[in-house]
NUMAR-48885 format. One record per atom (N, C-alpha, C): y negated, z, x; chain; atom name; residue number from 0. Coordinates in nm, 2 decimals, decimal comma. Atoms other than C-alpha are relative to their C-alpha. Layout:
! NUMAR-48885
     yy     zz     xx chain name resi
      Y      Z      X     A   CA  NUM
...
This chain:
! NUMAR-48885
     yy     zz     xx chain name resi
   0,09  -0,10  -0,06     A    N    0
   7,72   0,75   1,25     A   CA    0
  -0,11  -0,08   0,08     A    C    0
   0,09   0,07  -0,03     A    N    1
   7,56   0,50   1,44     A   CA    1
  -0,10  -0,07  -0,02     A    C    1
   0,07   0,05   0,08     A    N    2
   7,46   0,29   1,16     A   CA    2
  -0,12   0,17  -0,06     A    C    2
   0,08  -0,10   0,03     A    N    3
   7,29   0,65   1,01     A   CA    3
  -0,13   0,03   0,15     A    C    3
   0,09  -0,07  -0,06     A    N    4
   7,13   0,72   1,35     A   CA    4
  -0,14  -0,12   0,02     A    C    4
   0,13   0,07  -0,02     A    N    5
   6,97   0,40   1,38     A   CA    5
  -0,12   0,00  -0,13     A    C    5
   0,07  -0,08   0,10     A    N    6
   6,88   0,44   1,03     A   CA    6
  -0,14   0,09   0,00     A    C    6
   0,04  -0,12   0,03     A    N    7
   6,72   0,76   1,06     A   CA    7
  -0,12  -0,03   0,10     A    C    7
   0,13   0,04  -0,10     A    N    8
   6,49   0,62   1,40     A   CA    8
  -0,08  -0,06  -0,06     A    C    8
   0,07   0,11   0,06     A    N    9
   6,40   0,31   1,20     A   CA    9
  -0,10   0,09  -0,12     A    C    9
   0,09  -0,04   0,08     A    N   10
   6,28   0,58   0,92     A   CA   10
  -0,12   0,07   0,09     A    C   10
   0,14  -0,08  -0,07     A    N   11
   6,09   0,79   1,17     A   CA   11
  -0,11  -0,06   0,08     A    C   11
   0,10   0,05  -0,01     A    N   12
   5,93   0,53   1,31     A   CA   12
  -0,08  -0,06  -0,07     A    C   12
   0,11   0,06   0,12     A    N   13
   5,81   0,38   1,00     A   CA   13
  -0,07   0,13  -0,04     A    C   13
   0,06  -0,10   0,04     A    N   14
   5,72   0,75   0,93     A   CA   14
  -0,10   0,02   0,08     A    C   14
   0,13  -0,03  -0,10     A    N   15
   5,48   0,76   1,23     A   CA   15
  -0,02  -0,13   0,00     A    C   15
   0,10   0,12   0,05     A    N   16
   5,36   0,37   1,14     A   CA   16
  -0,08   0,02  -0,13     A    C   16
   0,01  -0,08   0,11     A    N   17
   5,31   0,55   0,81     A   CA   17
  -0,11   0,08   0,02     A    C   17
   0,12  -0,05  -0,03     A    N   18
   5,06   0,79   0,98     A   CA   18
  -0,07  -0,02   0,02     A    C   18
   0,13   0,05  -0,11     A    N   19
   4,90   0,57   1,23     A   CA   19
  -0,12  -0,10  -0,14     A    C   19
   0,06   0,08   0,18     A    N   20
   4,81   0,33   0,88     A   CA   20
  -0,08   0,09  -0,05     A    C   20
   0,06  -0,10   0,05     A    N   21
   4,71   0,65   0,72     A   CA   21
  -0,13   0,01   0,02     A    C   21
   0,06  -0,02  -0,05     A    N   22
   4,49   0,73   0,99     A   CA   22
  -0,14  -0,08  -0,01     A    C   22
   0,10   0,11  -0,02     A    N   23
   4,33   0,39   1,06     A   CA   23
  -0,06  -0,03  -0,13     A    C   23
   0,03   0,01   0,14     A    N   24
   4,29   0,38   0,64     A   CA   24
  -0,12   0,08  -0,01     A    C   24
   0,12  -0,06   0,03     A    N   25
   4,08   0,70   0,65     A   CA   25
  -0,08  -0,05   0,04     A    C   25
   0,10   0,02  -0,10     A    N   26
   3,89   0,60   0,96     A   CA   26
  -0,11  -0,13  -0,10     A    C   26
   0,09   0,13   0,08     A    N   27
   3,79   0,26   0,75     A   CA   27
  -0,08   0,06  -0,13     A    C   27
   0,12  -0,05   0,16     A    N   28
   3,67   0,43   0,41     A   CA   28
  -0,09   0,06   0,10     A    C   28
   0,09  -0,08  -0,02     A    N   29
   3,49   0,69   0,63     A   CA   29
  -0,13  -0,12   0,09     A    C   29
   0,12   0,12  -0,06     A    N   30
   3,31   0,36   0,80     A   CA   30
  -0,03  -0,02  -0,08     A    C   30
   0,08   0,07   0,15     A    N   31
   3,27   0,20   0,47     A   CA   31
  -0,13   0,07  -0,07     A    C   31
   0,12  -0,07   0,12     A    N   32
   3,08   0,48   0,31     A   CA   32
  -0,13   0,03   0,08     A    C   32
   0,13  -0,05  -0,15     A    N   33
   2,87   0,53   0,65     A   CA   33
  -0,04  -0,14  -0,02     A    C   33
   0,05   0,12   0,02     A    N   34
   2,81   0,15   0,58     A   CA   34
  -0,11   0,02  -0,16     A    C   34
   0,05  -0,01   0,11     A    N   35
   2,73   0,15   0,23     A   CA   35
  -0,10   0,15  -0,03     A    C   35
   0,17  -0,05  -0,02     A    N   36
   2,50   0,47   0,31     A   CA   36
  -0,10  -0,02   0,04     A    C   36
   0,09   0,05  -0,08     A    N   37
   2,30   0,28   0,54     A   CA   37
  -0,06  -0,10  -0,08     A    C   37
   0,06   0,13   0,02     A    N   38
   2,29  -0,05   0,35     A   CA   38
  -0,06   0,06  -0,13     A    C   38
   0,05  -0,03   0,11     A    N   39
   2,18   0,19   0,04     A   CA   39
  -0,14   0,06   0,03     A    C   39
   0,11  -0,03  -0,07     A    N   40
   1,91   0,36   0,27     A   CA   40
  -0,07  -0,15   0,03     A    C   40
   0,10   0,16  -0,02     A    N   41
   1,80  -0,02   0,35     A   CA   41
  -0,02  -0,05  -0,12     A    C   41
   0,03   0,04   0,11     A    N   42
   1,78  -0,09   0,04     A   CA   42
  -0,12   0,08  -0,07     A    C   42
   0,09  -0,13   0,01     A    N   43
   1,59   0,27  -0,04     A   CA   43
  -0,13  -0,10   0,05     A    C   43
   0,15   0,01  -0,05     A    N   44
   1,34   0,13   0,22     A   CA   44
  -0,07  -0,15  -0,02     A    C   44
   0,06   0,13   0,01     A    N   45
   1,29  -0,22   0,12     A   CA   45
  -0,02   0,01  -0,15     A    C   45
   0,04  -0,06   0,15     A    N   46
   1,24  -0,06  -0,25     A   CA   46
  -0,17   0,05   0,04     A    C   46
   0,16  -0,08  -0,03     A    N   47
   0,98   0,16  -0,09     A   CA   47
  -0,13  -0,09   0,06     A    C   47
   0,13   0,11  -0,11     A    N   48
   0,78  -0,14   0,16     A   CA   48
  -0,01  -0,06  -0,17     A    C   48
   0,10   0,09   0,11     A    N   49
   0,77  -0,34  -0,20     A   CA   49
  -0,07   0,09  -0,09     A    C   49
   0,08  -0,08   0,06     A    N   50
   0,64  -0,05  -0,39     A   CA   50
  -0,14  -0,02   0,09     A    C   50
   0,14   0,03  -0,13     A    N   51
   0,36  -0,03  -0,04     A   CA   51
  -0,05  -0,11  -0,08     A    C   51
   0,09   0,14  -0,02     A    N   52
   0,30  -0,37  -0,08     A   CA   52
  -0,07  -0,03  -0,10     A    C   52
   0,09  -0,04   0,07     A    N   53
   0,21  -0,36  -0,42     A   CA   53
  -0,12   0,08   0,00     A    C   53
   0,10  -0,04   0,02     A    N   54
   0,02  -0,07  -0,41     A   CA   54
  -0,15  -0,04   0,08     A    C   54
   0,16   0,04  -0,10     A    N   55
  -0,21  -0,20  -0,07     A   CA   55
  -0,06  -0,11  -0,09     A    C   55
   0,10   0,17   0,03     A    N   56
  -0,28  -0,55  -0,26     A   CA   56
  -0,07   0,05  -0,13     A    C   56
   0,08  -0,09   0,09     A    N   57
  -0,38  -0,31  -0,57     A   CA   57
  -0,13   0,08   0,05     A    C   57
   0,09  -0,07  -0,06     A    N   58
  -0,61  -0,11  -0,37     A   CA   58
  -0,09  -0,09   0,08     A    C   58
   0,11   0,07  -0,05     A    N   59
  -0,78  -0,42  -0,17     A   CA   59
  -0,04  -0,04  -0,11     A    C   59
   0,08   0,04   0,07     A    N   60
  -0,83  -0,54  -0,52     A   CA   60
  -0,08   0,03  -0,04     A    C   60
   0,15  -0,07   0,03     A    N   61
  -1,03  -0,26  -0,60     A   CA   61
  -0,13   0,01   0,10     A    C   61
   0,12   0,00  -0,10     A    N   62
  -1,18  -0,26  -0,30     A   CA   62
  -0,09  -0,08   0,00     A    C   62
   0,03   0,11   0,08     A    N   63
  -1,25  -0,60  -0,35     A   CA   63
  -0,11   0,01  -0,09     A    C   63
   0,03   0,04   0,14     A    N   64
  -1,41  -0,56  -0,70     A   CA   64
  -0,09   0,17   0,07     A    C   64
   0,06  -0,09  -0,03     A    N   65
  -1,62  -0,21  -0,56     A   CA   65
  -0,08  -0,10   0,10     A    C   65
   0,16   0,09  -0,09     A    N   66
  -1,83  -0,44  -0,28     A   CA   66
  -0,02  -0,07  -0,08     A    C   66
  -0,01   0,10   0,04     A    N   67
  -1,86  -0,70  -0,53     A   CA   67
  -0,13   0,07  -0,10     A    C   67
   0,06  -0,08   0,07     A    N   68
  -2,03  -0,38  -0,75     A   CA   68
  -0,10   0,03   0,11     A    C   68
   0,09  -0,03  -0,08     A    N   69
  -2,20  -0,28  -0,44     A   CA   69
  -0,10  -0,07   0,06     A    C   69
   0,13   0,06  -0,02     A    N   70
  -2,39  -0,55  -0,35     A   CA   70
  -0,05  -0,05  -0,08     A    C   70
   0,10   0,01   0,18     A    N   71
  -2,48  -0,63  -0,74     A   CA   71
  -0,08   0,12   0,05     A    C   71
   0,10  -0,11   0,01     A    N   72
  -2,64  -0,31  -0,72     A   CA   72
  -0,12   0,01   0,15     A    C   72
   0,09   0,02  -0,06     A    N   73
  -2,80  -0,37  -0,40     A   CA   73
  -0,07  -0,10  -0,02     A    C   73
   0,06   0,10   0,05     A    N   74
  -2,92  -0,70  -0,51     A   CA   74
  -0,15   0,05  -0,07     A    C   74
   0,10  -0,12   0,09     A    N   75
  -3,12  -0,47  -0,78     A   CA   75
  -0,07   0,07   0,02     A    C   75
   0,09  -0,06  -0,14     A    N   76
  -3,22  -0,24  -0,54     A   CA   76
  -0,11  -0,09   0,05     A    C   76
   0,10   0,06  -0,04     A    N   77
  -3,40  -0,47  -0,37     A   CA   77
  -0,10  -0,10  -0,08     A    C   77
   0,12   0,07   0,07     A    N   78
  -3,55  -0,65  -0,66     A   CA   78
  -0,10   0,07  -0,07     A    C   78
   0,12  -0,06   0,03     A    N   79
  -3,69  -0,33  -0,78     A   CA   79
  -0,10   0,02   0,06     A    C   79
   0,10  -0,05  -0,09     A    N   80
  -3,82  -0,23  -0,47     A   CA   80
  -0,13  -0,13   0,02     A    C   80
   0,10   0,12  -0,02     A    N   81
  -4,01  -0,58  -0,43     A   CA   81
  -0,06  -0,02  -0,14     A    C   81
   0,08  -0,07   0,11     A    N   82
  -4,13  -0,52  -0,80     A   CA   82
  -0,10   0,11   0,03     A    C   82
   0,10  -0,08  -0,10     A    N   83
  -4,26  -0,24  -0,68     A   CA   83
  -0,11  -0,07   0,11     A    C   83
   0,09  -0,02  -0,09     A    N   84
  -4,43  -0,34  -0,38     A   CA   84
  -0,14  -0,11  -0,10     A    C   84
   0,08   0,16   0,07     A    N   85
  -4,57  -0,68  -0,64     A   CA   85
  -0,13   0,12  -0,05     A    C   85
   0,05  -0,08   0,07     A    N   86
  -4,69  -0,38  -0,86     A   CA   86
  -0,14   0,05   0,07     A    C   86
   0,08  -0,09  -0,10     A    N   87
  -4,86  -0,19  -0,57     A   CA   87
  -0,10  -0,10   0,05     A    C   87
   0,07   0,07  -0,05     A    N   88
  -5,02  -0,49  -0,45     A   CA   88
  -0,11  -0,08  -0,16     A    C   88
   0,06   0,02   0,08     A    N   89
  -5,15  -0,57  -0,79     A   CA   89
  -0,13   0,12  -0,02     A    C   89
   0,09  -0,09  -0,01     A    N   90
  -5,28  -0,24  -0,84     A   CA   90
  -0,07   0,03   0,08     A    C   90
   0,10  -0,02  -0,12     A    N   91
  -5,48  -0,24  -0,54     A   CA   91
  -0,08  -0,07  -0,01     A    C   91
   0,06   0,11   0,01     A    N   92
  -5,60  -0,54  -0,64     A   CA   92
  -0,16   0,02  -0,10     A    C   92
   0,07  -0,05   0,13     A    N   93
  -5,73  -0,42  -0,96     A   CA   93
  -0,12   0,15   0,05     A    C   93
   0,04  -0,14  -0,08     A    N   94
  -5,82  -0,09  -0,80     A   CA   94
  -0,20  -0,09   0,08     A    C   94
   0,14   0,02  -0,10     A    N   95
  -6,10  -0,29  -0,53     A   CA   95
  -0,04  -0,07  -0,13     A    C   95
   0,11   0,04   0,09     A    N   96
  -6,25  -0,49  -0,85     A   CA   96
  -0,03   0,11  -0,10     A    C   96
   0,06  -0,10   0,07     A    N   97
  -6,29  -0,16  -1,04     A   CA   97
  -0,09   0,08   0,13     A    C   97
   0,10  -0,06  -0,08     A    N   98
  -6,46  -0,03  -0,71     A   CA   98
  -0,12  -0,13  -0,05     A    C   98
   0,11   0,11   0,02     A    N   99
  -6,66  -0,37  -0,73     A   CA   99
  -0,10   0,05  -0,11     A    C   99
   0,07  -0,06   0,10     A    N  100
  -6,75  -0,31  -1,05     A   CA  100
  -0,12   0,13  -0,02     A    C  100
   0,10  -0,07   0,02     A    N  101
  -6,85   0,00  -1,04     A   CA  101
  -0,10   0,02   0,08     A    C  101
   0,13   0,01  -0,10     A    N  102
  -7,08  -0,05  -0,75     A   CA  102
  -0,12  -0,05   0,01     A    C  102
   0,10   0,09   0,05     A    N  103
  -7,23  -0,31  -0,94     A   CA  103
  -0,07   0,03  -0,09     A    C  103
   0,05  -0,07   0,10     A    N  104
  -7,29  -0,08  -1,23     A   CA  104
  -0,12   0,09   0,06     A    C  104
   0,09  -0,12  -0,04     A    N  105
  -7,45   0,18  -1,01     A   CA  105
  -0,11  -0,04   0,04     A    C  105
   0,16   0,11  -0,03     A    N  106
  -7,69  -0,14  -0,86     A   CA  106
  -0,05   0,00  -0,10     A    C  106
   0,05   0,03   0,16     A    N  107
  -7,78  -0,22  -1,22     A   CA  107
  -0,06   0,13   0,00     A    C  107
């Protein structure tokens, strides 16, 4: 009987080492997956910054390649405009020797 009772402690206490195990087992998965949520969320966001980071160096490159267009076309701009003024100062030119002329005609 004595052998039985020690027995029977020795089971109940392995039956409440048996819980505490249990316990500390769930506790650890329920870390693990709270781990492996986070490190899947860091991973989410270092997916997302290299997506960013592509897309900014894509968008300076257009930016890039848009001033590169915009001061070609200002370039142009200003070589019409100084065409222009060449023009204007031609035609002025031409303009006072057709006064000439014809003032010379009107002496004659």
């Amino acid at each position: 009987e004595v052998r039985v009772d020690e027995l029977q402690r020795l089971l109940a206490g392995m039956e409440k080492e048996h819980g505490n195990l249990l316990r500390e087992m769930k506790a650890g998965e329920a870390e693990l997956a709270r781990l492996r949520s986070a490190e899947g969320d860091k991973l989410a966001e270092q997916d997302r910054s290299a997506q960013l980071e592509k897309e900014v160096a894509m968008l300076r490159e257009k930016i890039h390649h848009l001033d590169d267009m915009l001061k070609s076309q200002q370039r142009k701009v200003r070589q019409m405009i100084e065409q222009l003024q060449n023009s204007k100062t031609v035609i002025q030119a031409k303009d006072a020797m057709i006064q000439e002329l014809k003032e010379k005609v009107a002496y004659l």
